[in-house]
C-alpha positions in Angstrom: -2.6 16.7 7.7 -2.2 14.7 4.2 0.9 16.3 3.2 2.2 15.9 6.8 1.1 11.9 6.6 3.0 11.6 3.4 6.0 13.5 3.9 7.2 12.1 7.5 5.8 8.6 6.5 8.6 9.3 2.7 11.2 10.6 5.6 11.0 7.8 8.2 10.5 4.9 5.7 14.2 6.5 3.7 15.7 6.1 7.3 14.4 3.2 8.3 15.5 1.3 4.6 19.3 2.8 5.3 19.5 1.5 8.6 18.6 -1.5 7.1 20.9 -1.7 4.1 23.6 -0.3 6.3 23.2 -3.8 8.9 23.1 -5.5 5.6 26.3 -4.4 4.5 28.4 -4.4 7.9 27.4 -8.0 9.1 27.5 -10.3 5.5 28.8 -13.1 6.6 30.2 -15.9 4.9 28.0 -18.8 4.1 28.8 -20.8 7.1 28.3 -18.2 9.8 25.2 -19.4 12.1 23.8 -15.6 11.6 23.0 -16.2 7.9 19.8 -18.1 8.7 17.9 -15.2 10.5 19.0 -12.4 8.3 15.7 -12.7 6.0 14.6 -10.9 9.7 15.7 -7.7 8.3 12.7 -7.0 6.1 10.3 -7.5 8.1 12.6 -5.5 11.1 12.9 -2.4 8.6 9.5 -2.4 7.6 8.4 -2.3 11.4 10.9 0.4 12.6 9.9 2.5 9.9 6.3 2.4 10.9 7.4 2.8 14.7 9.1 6.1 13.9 6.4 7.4 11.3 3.5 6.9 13.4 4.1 8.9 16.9 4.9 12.0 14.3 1.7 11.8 12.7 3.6 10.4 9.7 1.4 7.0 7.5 3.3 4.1 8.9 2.0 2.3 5.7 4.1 4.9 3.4 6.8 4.3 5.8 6.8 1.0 5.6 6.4 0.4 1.9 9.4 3.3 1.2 11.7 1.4 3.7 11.7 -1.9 1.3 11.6 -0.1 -1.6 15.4 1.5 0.4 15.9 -1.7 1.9 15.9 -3.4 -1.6 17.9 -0.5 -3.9 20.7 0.4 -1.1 21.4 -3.2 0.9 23.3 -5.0 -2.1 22.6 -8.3 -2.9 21.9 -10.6 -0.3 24.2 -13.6 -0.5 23.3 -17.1 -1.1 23.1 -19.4 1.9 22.1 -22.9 0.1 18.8 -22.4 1.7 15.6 -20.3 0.5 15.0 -17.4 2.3 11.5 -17.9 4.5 10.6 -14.2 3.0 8.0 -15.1 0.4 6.4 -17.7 3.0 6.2 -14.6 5.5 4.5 -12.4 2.6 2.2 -14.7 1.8 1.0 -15.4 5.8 1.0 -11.8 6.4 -1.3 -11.6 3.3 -3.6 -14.5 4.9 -3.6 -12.7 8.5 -4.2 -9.4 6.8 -7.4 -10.8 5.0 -8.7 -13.0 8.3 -7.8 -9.7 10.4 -9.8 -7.5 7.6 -12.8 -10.2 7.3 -13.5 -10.2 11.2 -13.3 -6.5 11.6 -15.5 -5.2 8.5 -17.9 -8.3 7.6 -20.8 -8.3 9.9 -21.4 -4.4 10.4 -20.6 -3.9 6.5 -23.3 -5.9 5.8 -25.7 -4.5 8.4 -24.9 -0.8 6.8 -24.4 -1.6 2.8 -26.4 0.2 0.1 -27.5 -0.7 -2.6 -25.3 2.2 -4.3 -22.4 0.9 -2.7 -22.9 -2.5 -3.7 -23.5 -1.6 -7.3 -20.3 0.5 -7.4 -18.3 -3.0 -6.2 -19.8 -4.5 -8.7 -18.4 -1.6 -11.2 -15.4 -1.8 -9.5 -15.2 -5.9 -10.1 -16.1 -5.1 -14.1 -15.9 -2.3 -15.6 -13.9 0.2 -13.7 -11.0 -2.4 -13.2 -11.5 -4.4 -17.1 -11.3 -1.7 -19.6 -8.5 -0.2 -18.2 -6.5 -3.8 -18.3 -8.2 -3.9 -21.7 -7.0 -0.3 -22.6 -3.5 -1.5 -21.5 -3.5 -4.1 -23.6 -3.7 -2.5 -26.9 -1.0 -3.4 -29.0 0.0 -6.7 -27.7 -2.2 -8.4 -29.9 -3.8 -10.4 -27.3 -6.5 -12.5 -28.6 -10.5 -11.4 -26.6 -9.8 -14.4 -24.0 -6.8 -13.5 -22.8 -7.9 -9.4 -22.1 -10.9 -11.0 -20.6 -8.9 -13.0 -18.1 -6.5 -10.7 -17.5 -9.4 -7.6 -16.5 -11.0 -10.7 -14.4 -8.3 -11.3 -12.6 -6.3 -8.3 -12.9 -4.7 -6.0 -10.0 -7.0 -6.5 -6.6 -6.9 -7.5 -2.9 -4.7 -6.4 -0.5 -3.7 -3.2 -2.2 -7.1 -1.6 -1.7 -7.4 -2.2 2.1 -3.7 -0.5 2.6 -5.2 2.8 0.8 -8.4 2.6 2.7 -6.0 2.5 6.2 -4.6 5.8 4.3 -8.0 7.3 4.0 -9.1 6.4 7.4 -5.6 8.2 8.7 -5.9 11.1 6.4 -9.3 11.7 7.7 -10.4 13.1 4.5 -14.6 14.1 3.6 -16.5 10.9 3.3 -14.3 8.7 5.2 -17.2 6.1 6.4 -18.6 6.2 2.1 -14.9 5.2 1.1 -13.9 2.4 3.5 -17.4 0.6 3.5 -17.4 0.6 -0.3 -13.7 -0.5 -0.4 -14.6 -3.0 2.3 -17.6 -4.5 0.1 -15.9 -4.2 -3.1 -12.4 -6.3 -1.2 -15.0 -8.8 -0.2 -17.0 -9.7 -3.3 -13.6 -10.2 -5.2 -12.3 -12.5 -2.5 -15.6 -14.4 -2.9 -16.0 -14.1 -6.8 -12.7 -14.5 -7.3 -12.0 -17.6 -5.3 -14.4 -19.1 -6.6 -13.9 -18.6 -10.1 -10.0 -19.1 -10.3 -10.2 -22.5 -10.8 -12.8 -23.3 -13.5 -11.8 -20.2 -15.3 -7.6 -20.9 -15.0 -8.4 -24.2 -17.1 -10.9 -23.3 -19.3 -8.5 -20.6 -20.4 -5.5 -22.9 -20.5 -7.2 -25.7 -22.2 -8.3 -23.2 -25.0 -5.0 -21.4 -25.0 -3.4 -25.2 -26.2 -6.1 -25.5 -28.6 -5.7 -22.4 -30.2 -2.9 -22.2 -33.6 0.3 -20.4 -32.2 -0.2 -16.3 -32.1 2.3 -13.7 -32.2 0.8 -12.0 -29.2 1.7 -12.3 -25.3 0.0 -16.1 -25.9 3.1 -16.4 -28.0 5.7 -15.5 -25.4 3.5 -17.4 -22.9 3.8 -20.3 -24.3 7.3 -20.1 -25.2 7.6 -19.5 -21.4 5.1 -22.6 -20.5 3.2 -19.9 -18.5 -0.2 -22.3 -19.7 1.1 -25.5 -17.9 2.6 -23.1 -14.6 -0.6 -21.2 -14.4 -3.2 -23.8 -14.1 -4.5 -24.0 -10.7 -2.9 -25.8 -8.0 -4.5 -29.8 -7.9 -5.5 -30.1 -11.5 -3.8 -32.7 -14.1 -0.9 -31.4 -16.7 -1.6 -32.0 -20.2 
């Protein structure tokens, strides 16, 4: 059943992504052709054909759709410029919002009628530990200074990555299904919450003592270089 998942969802997303790349190729037109506004509609296209022909063969339309951009992306070419952005990352990031309204209104009132008190201290591992000493672990050798490894395991890799592998478990229908989505569920909640909430005092406190701070020769080095201090600070609050 796994294997199966996998494989046609590998297969299906390849074919989809070619199809793709293969439209991309044949209709490039030139930069004043009407059709260049709606070709951004390809990504989103692939990504949906590949999870149409994954899913009626059993195959995770999630694999398929992932594989398909990953295709899409290597095999299409370059896309050319049109002299206007592409509406791509605004799509990504309202997909991400509807995914998180969609995920809060299905799981929030019976996961917190049914959660544990196990499962809501393994979130809280998975907020803290579990997820910060691997970032930290990762980090050796970049002679990052204790604030910035703190930050970075704070507010290091979450979100909408663990909901797409708990869609994976629920298709798989592996042992403990129920265990492994309500603990996911809890654990995507409390970082939305903790998170939010945190992003902004903690982005300045860790900018304003990153300008303090004498120059290092770690990442804060290259950061600064890069301005990363003044880009990162959280959207409303005044530049230095």
């Amino acid at each position: 059943m796994v294997a199966e998942a996998i494989g046609y969802g590998l297969l299906m997303g390849a074919v989809a992504g070619l199809a793709a790349a293969v439209v991309q190729r044949r209709t490039t037109p030139g930069h004043d052709d009407e059709r260049a506004q709606w070709r951004w509609l390809l990504s989103p296209v692939a990504a949906a054909f590949a999870y149409g022909l994954a899913a009626p063969l059993g195959g995770s339309g999630f694999i398929a759709a992932f594989v398909a951009g990953l295709v899409f992306g290597a095999v299409g070419g370059r896309r050319p410029h049109t002299g206007q952005p592409l509406p791509a990352q605004d799509l990504g990031a309202l997909a991400n919002a509807v995914t998180f309204i969609v995920f809060g209104a299905a799981f929030m009132k019976p996961l917190i009628e049914r959660a544990t008190w196990q499962v809501a201290l393994y979130a809280l591992l998975s907020l803290t530990v579990v997820r910060m000493l691997p970032v930290a672990l990762a980090m050796i050798g970049t002679q990052a200074r204790r604030s910035t490894v703190l930050y970075m395991g704070w507010f290091g890799p979450r979100g909408l990555a663990s909901i797409v592998f708990a869609v994976l478990v629920l298709e798989a229908n592996v042992p403990g299904t129920r265990t492994i989505v309500e603990t996911t569920a809890l654990t995507v909640t409390a970082s939305i919450v903790l998170h939010g909430l945190t992003a902004g005092p903690l982005t300045n406190r860790y900018t304003r003592q990153l300008e303090r701070l004498p120059p290092s020769t770690g990442i804060e080095h290259a950061a600064t270089k890069l301005r990363v201090p003044a880009v990162a600070r959280w959207p409303g609050t005044p530049q230095p």
